[in-house]
N, C-alpha and C positions, 0 to 999 in steps of 0.2 A: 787351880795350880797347874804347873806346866807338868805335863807328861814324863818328862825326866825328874822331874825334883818327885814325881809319885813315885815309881821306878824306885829312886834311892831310896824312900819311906820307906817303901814296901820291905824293899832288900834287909835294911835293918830291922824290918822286926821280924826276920828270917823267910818271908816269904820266896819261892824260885822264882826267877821272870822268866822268859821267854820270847822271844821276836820271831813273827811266822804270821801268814798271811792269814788277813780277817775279810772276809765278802775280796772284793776287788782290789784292797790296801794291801802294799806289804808292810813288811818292820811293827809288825800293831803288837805293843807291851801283852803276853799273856801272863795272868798267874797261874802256875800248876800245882794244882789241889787234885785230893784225893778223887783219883777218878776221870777227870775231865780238866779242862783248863777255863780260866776266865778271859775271858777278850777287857781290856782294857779301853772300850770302844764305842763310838754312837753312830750309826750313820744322820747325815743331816741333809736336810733338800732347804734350798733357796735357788728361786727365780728359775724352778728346774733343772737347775744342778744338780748331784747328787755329789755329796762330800763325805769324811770321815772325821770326826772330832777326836782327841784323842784326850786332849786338858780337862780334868773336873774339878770339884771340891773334894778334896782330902777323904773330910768326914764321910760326903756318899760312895767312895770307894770302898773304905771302910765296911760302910752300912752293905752294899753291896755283896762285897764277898762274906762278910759275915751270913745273909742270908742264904748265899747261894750255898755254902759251906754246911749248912743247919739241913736245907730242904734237899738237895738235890740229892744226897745219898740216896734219900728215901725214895726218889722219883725212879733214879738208875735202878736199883734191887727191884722195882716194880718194869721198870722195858725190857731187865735181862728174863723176867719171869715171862717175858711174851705181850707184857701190856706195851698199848700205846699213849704213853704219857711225856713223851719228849717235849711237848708244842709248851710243857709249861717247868723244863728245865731254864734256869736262869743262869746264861753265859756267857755276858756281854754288860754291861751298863745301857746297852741300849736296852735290854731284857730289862734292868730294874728298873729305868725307868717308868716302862710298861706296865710293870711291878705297878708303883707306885702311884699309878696314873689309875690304877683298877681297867685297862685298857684289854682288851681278848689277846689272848685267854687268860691272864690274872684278876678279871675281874670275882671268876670263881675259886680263886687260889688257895686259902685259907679253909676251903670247904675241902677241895679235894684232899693238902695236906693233911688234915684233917685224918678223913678217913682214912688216906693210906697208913698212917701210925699206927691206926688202930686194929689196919689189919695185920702189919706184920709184928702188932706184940702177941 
């Protein structure tokens, strides 16, 4: 789906957007969510270019921020306490990707998640 027609999704079901510079791109859609913003965004390399995607499927946006929304509280309350857990905050599509790909550092994700819930109940 094209990038503006996500934008409008979003907008209506109350999400804030955002446009503000992502790596080297400017105007890159963010959503701001508690905390942090989402990059509406991938970087892509072909033939050694380096480009910026910005069009996905609906659904993985969704999926996306749904996850980032769930874990990353939990990530931030643990960097503001001194840890170093940022490498596995999810803030980008290109991040879920990675996600989803079990690619480093998500490959251990679930584990750390994991434990950090546990330590701060």
């Amino acid at each position: 789906m094209k990038s503006d027609n996500i934008v409008k999704r979003l907008e209506k079901e109350g999400y804030k957007i955002t446009f503000k510079k992502w790596g080297y791109w400017n105007n890159i859609p963010h959503v701001q969510l508690d905390g942090f913003d989402f990059a509406i965004a991938e970087t892509v390399w072909s033939d050694g270019w380096q480009s910026c995607r910005v069009d996905f499927i609906y659904n993985h946006v969704q999926e996306a921020l749904h996850i980032a929304k769930n874990n990353n509280p939990i990530l931030l309350k643990k960097i503001e306490a001194g840890w170093d857990y940022g490498i596995y905050l999810i803030l980008s599509m290109e991040d879920y990707y990675r996600y989803k790909r079990k690619k480093y550092p998500f490959n251990e994700y679930w584990d750390i998640i994991n434990k950090l819930e546990k330590e701060l109940e």
